[in-house]
C-alpha positions in Angstrom: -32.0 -4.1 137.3 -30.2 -6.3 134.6 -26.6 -6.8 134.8 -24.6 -4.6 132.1 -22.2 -6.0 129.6 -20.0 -4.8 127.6 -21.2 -6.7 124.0 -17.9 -6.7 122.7 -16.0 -8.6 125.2 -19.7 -11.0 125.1 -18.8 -11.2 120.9 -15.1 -12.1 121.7 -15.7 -15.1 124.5 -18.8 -16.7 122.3 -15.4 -17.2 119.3 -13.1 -18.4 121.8 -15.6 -20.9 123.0 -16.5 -21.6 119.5 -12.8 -21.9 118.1 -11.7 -24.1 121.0 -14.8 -26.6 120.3 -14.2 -26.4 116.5 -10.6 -27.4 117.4 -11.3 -30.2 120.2 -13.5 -31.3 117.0 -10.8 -31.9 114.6 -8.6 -33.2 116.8 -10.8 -36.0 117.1 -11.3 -35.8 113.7 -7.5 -35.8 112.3 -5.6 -36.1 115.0 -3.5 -39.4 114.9 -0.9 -40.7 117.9 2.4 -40.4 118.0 2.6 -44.0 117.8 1.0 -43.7 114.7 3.0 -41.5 112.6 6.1 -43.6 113.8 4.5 -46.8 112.6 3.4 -44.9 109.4 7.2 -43.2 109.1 8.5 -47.0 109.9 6.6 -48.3 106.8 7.4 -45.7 104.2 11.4 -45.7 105.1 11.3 -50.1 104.6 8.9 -49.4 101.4 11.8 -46.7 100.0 14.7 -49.0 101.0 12.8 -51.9 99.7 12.5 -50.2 96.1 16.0 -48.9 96.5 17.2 -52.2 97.0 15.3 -53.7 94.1 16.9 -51.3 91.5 19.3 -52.2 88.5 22.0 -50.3 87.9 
């Protein structure tokens, strides 16, 4: 005799599986390391200063 399950819970586990692969996916896709955004946070503070230094008054 076959095993009986209950087709909702089934519906609910197949999404979590998919979610959590959609989101392992895009984390590869976007995600970028901390080191990263500090480097990138680095350069855009020295490019504001640098134009704030450059202005006329």
């Amino acid at each position: 005799m076959a095993e009986i399950i209950n087709l909702n819970k089934a519906r609910k586990a197949k999404a979590r599986v998919d979610k959590s692969a959609n989101a392992d996916e895009n984390r590869v896709r976007f995600g970028r390391t901390r080191a990263q955004k500090q480097a990138e946070a680095a350069e855009t503070t020295k490019l504001a200063r640098l134009l704030d230094d450059a202005k006329r008054d």
